[in-house]
Backbone as numpy.savetxt, mean C-alpha at the origin, in Angstrom:
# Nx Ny Nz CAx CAy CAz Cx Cy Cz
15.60 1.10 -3.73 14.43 0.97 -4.59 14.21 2.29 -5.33
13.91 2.20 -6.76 13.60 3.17 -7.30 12.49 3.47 -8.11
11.75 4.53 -7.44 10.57 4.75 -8.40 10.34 5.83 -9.68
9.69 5.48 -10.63 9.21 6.46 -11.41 7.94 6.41 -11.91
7.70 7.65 -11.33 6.16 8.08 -11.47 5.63 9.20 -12.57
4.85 8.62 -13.51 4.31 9.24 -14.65 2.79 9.61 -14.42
3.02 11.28 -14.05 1.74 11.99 -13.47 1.81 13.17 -15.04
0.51 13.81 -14.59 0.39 14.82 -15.22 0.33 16.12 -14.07
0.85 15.89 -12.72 0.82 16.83 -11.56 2.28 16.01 -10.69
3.71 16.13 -11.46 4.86 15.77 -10.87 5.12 16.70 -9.63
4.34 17.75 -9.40 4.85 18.43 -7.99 4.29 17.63 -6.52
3.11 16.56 -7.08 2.95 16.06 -5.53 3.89 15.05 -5.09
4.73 14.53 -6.23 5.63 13.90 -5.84 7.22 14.40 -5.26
7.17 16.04 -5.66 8.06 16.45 -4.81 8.30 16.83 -3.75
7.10 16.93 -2.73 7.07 17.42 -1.68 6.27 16.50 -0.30
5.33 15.96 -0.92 4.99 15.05 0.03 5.80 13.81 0.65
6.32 12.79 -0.39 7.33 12.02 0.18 8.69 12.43 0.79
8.90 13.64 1.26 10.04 14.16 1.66 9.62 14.09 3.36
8.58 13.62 3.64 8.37 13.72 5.38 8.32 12.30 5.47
8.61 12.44 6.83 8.77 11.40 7.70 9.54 10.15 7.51
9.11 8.88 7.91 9.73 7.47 7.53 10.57 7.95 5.95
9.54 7.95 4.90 9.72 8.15 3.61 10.96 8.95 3.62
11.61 10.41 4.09 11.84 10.83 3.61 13.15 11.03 4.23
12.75 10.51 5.26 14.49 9.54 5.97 14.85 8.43 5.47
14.30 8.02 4.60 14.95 6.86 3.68 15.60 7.28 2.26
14.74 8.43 1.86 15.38 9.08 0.53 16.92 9.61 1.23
16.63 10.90 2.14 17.57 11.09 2.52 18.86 10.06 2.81
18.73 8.34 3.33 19.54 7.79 3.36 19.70 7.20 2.34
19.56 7.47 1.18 19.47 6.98 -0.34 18.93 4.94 -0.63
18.04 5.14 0.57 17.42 3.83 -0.13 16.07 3.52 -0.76
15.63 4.81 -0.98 14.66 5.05 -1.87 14.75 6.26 -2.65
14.31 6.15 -3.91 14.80 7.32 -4.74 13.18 7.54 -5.74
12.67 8.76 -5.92 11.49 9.06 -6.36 11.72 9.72 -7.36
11.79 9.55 -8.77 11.75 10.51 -10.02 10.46 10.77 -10.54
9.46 11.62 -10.37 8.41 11.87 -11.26 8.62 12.33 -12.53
8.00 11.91 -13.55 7.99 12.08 -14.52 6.88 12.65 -14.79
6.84 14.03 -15.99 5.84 14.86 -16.24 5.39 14.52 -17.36
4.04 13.42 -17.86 3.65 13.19 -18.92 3.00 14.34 -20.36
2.97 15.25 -19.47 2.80 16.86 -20.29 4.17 16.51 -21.25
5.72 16.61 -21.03 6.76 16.64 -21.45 6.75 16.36 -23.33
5.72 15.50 -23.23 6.17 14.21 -24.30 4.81 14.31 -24.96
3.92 15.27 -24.90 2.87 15.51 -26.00 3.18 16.19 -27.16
2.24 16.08 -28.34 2.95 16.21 -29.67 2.43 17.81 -29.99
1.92 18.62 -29.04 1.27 19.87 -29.86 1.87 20.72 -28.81
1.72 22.02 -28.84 1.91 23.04 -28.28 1.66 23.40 -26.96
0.27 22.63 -27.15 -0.52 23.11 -26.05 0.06 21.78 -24.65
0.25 20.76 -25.20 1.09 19.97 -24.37 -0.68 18.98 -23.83
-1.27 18.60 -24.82 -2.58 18.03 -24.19 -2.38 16.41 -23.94
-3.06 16.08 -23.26 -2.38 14.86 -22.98 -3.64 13.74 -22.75
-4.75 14.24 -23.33 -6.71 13.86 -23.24 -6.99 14.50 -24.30
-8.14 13.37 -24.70 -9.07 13.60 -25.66 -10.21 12.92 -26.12
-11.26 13.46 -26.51 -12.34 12.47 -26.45 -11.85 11.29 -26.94
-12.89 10.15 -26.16 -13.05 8.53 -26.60 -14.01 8.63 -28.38
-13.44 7.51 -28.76 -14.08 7.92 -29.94 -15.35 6.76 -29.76
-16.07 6.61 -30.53 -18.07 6.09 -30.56 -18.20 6.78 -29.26
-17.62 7.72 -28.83 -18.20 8.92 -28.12 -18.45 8.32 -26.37
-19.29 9.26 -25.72 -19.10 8.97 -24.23 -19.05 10.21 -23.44
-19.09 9.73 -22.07 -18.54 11.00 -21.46 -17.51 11.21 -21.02
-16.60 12.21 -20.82 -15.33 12.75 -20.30 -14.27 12.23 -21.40
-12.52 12.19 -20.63 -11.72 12.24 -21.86 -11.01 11.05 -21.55
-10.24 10.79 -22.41 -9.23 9.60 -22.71 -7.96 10.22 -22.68
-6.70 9.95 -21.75 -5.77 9.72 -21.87 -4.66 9.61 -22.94
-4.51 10.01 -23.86 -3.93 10.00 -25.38 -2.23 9.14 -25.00
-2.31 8.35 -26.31 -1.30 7.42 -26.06 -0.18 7.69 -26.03
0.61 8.60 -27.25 1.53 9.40 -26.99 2.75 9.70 -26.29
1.61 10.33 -25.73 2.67 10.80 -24.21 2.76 9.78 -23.22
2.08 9.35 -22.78 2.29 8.46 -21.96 3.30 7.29 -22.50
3.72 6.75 -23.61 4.33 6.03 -24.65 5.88 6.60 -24.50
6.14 8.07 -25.20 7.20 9.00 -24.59 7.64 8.65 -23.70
6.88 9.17 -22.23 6.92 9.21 -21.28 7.89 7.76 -20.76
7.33 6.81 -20.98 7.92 4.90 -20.29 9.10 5.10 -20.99
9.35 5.53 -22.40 9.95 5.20 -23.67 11.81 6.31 -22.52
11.40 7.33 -21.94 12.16 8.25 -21.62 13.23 7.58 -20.24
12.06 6.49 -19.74 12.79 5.98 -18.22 13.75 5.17 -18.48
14.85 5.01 -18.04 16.37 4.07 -18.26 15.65 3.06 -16.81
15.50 1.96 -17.81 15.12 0.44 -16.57 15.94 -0.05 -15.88
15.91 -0.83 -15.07 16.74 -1.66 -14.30 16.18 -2.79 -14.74
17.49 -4.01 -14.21 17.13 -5.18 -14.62 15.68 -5.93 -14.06
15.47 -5.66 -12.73 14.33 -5.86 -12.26 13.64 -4.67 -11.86
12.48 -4.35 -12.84 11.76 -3.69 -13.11 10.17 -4.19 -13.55
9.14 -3.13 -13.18 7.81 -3.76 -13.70 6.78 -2.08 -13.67
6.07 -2.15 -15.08 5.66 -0.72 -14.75 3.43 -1.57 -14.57
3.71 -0.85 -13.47 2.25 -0.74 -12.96 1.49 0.52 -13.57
-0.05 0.38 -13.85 -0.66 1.10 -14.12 -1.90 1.20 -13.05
-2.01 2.17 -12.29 -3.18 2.49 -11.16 -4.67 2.62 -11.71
-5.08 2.26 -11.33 -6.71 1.48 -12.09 -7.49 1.14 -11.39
-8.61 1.34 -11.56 -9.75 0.82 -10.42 -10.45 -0.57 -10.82
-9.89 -1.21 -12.48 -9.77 -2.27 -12.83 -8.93 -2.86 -12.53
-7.74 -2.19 -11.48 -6.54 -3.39 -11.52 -7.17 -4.28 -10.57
-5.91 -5.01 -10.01 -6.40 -6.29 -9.03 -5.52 -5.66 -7.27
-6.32 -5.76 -6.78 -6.54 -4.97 -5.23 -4.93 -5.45 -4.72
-4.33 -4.46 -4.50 -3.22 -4.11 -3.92 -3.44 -4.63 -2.28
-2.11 -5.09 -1.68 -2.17 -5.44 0.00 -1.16 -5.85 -0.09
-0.82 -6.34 1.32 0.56 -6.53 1.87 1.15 -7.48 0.98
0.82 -8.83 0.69 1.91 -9.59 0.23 1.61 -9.13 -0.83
1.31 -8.13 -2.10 2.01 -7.58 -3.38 2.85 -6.71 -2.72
2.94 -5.47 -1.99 3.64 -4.96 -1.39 5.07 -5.71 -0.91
4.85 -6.77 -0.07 6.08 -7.54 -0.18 6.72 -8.66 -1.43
5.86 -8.75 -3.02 6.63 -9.17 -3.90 7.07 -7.77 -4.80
6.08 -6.61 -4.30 7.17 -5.37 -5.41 8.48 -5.04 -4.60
8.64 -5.39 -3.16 9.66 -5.18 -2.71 10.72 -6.03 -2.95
10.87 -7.00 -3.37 12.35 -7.61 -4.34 12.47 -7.22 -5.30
11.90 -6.33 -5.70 12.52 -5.44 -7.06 13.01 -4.42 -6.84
14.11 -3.65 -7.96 14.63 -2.57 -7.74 14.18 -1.34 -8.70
13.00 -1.46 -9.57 12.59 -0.47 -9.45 10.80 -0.51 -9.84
9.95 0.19 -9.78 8.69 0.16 -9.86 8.06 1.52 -10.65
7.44 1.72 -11.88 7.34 2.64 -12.85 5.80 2.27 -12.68
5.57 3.56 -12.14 3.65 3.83 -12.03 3.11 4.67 -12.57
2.37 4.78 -13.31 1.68 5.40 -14.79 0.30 5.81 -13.87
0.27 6.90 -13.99 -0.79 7.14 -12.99 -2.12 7.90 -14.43
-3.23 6.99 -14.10 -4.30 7.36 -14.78 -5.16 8.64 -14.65
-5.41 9.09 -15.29 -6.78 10.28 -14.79 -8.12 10.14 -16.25
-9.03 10.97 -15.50 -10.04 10.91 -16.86 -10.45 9.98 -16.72
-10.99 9.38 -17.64 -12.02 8.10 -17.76 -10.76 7.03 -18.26
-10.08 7.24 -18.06 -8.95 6.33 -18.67 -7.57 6.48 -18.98
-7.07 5.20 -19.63 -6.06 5.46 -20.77 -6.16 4.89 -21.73
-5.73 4.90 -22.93 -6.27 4.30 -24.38 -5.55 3.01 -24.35
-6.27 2.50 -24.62 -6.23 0.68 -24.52 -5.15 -0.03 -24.88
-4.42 0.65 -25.95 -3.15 0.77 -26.38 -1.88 0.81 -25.27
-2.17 1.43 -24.20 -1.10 1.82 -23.79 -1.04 0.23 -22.72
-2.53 -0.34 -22.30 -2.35 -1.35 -21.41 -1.70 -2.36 -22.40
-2.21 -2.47 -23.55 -1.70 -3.78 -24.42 -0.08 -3.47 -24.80
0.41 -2.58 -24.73 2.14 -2.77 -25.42 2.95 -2.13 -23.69
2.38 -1.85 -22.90 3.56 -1.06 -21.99 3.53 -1.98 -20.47
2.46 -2.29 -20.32 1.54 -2.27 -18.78 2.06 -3.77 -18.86
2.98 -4.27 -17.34 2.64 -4.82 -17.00 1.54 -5.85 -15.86
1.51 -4.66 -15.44 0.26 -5.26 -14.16 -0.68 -4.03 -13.63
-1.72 -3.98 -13.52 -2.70 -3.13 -13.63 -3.16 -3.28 -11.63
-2.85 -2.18 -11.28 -2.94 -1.94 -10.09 -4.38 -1.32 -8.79
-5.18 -1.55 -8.22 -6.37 -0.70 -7.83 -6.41 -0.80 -6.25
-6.11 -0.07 -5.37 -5.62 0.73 -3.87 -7.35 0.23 -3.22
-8.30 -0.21 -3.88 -9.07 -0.45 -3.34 -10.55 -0.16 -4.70
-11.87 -0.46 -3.91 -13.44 -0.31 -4.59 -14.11 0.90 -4.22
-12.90 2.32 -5.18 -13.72 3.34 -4.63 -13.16 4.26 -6.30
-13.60 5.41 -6.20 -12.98 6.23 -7.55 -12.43 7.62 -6.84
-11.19 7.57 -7.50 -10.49 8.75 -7.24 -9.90 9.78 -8.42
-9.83 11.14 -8.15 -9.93 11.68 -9.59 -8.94 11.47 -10.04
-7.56 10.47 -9.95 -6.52 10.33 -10.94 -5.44 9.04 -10.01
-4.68 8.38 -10.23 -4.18 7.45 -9.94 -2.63 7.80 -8.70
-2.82 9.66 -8.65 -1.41 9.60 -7.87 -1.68 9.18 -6.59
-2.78 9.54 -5.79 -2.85 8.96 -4.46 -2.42 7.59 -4.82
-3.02 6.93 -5.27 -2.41 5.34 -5.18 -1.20 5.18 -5.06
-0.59 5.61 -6.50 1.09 5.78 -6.16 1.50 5.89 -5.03
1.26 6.61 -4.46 1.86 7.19 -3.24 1.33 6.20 -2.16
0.64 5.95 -1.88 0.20 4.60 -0.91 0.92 3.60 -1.57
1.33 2.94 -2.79 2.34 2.05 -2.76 3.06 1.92 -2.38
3.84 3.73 -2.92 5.30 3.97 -2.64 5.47 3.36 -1.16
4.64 4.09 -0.58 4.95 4.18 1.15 4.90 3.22 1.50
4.03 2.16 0.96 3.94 0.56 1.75 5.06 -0.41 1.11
5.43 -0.01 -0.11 6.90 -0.71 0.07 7.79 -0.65 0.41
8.08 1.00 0.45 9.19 1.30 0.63 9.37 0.66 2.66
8.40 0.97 3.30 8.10 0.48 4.51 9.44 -1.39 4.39
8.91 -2.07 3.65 9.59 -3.03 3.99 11.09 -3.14 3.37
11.63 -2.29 2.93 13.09 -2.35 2.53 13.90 -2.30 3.37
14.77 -3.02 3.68 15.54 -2.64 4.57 16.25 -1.64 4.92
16.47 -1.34 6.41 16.77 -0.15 6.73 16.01 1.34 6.31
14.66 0.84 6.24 13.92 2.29 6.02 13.28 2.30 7.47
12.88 1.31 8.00 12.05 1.58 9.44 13.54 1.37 10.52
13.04 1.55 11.61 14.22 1.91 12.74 14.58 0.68 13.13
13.39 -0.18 13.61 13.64 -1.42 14.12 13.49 -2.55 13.03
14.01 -3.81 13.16 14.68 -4.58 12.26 12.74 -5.31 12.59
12.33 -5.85 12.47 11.21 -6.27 12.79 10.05 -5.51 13.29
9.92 -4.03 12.86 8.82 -3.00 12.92 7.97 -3.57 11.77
8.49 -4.10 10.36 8.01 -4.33 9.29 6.68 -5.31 9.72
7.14 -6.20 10.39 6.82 -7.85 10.72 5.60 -7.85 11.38
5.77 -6.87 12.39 4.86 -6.63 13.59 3.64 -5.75 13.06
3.08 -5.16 11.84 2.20 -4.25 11.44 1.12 -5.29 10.72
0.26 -4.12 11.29 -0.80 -5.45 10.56 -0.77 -5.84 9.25
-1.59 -6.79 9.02 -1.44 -7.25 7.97 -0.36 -8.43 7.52
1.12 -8.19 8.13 2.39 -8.73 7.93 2.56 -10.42 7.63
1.60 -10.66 8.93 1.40 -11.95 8.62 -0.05 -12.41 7.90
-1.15 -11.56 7.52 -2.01 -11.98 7.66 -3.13 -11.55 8.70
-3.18 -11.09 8.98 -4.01 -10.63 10.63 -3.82 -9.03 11.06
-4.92 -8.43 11.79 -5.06 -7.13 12.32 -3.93 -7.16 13.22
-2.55 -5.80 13.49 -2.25 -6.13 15.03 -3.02 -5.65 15.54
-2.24 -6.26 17.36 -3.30 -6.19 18.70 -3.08 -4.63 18.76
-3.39 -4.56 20.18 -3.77 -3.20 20.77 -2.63 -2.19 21.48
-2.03 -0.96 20.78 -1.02 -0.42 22.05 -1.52 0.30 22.75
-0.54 0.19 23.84 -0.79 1.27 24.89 0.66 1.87 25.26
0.74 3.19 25.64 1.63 3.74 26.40 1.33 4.73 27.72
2.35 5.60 28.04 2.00 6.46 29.45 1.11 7.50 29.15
0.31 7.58 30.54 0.30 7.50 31.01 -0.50 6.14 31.24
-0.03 5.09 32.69 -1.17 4.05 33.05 -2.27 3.48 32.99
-3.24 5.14 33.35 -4.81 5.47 33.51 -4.72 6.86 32.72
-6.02 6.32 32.13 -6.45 7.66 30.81 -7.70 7.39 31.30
-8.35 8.46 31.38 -9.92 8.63 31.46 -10.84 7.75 31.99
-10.22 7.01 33.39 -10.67 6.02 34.03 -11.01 4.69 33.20
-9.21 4.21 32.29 -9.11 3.41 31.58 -8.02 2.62 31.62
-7.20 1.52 32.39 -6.21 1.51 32.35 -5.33 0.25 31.76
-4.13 0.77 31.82 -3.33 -0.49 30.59 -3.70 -1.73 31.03
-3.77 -2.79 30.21 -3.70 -4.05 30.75 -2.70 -4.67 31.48
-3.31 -5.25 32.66 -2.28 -5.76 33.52 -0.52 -6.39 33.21
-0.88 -6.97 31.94 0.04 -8.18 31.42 0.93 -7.31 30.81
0.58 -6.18 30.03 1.84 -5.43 29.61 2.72 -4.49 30.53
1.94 -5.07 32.17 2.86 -4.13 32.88 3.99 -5.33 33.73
3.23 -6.23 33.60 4.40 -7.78 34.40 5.57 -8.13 33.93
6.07 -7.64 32.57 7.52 -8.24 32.54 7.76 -9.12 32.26
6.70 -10.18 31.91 6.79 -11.36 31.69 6.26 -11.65 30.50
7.56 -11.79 28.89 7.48 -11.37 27.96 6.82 -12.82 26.98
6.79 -13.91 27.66 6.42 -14.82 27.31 4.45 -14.67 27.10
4.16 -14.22 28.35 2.52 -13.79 28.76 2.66 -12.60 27.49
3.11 -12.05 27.85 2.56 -10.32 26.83 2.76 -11.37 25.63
3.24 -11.94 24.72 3.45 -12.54 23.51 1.95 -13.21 23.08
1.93 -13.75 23.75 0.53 -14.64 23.73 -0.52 -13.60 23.89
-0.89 -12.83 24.94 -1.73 -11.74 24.86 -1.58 -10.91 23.45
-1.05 -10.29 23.22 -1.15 -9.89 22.00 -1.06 -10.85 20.55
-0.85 -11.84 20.73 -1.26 -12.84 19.57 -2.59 -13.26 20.08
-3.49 -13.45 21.08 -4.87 -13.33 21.11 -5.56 -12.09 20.83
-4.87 -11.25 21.22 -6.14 -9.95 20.73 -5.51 -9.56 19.35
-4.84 -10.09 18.51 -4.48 -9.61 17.19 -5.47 -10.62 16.33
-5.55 -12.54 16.72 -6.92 -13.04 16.34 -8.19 -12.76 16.84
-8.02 -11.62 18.11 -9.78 -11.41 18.61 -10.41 -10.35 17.48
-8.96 -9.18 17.24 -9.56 -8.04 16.19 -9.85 -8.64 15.19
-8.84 -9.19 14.80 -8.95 -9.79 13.46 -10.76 -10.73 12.83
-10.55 -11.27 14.08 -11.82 -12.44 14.26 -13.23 -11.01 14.14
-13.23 -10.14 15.01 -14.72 -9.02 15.08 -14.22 -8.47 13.90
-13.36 -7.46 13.30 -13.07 -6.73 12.13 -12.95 -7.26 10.79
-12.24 -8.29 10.49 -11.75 -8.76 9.30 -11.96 -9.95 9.43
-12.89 -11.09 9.46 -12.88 -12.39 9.62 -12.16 -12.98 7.96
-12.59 -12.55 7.05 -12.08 -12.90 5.86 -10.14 -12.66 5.66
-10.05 -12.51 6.67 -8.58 -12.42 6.44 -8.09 -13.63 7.30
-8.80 -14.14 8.18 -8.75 -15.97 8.55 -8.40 -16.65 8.06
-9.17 -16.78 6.74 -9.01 -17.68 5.61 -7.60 -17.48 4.88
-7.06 -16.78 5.11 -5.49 -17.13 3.87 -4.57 -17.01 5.25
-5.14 -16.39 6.55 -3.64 -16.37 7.15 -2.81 -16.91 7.50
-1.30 -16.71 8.09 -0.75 -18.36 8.26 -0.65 -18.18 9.87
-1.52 -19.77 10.14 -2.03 -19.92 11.33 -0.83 -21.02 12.13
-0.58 -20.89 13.07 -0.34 -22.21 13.69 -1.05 -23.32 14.53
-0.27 -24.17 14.95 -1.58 -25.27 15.89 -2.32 -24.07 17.00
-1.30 -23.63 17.56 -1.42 -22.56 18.86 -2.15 -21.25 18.73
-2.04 -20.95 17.17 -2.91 -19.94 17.02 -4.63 -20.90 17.22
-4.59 -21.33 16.23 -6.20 -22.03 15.91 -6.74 -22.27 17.36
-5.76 -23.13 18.15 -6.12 -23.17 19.61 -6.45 -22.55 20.45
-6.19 -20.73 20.01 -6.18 -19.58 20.45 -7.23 -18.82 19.72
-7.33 -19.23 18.70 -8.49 -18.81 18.01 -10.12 -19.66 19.08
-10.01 -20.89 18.92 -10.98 -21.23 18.99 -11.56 -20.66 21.09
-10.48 -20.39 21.56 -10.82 -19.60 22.61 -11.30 -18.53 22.97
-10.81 -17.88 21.72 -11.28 -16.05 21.41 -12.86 -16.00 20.67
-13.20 -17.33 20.06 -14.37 -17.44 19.70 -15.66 -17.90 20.84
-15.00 -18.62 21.30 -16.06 -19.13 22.71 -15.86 -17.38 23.14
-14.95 -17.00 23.79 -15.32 -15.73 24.46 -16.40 -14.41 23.84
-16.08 -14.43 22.75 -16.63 -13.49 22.00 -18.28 -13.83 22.05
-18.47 -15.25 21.90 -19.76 -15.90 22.08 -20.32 -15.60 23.25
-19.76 -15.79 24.23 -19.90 -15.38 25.87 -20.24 -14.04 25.96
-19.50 -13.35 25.55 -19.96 -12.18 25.11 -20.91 -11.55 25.32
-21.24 -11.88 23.54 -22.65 -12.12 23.16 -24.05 -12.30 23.64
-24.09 -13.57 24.23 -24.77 -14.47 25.12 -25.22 -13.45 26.79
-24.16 -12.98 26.87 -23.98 -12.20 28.12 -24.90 -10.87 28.26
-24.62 -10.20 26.58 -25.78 -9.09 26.19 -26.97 -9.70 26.01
């Protein structure tokens, strides 16, 4: 998978994705990160790349330009799509994450300022991107939370062949709960079932407490997930309990 990222600050893309997961995947060349410096491709001296909105306003506009340059400079692949990071786009999550991952490459135009000139969404942009309902001073964090959540499902970037599968969200739903050593932490200890061996029980236990979180944390993620008979059946058990609960306080 290959990205190119059109910042006006190409150094956070050189150094941050070089750790960890990420940067054992570059290293094994199945992800590749080119930032692109939208400074490059401005028409004056000064290399400006903002400027006031015109019927006026506050702060600056994005000038078309460069950013224009900039897309105009990237050599595409056949499957390709350039995203623009936006707090107007449409909310990013796992299954876009798993349809940008059948593509081979992803070109993210990262916004700052009050914008970009309207121009650039109508002739360049195909899909207008937003990491969530908050404001951030420019669009590279987002990038970079893409990068990482797709690159996550490419093959051979995580260790285990089904690490992808098992994270929340994957199917739809919070995962359950880990634990490791020691046993007892702070007069707290693992649940019985992940110590029995009996991989059939642990399966089911953790597909109930992945609909119990899911059910207290995220109930709206119920509604699209894909359920089976056995889940719902399991659901509707985790709901009496939770009620019990309740009832109990």
């Amino acid at each position: 998978m290959r990205f190119d990222v059109l910042t006006i600050f190409p150094s956070l893309f050189e150094h941050h994705p070089r750790e960890g997961i990420l940067g054992k995947a570059i290293e094994k060349g199945l992800v590749e990160i080119y930032p692109v410096n939208i400074r490059d491709y401005a028409l004056d001296p000064h290399r400006t790349t903002d400027d006031r909105p015109y019927g006026g306003g506050e702060g600056m506009v994005m000038k078309p330009e460069p950013i224009y340059g900039a897309l105009e400079s990237v050599e595409r692949k056949d499957r390709s799509i350039v995203l623009l990071l936006t707090p107007q786009g449409e909310r990013f999550d796992q299954a876009m994450a798993r349809e940008l991952a059948a593509l081979e490459q992803i070109i993210l135009v990262c916004g700052r300022y009050e914008g970009v000139d309207e121009r650039i969404r109508e002739l360049c942009i195909d899909r207008e991107v937003s990491i969530g309902d908050y404001v951030l001073s420019g669009g590279e964090l987002a990038a970079l939370v893409i990068i990482d959540a797709v690159s996550r499902l490419i093959p051979g970037v995580l260790g285990g062949e089904r690490s992808a599968e098992e994270d929340s969200f994957s199917d739809g739903l919070l995962e359950y709960p880990h634990y490791t050593r020691p046993r007892e932490f702070q007069g707290l200890r693992v649940p019985e079932v992940l110590l029995s061996g009996d991989h059939e029980k642990i399966r089911q236990w953790r597909r109930a407490e992945s609909l119990k979180r899911t059910l207290a944390r995220r109930p709206d993620l119920l509604e699209k997930a894909r359920l089976t008979p056995q889940d719902l059946a399991l659901l509707e058990e985790v709901k009496k309990e939770l009620q019990g609960g309740v009832h109990q306080g």
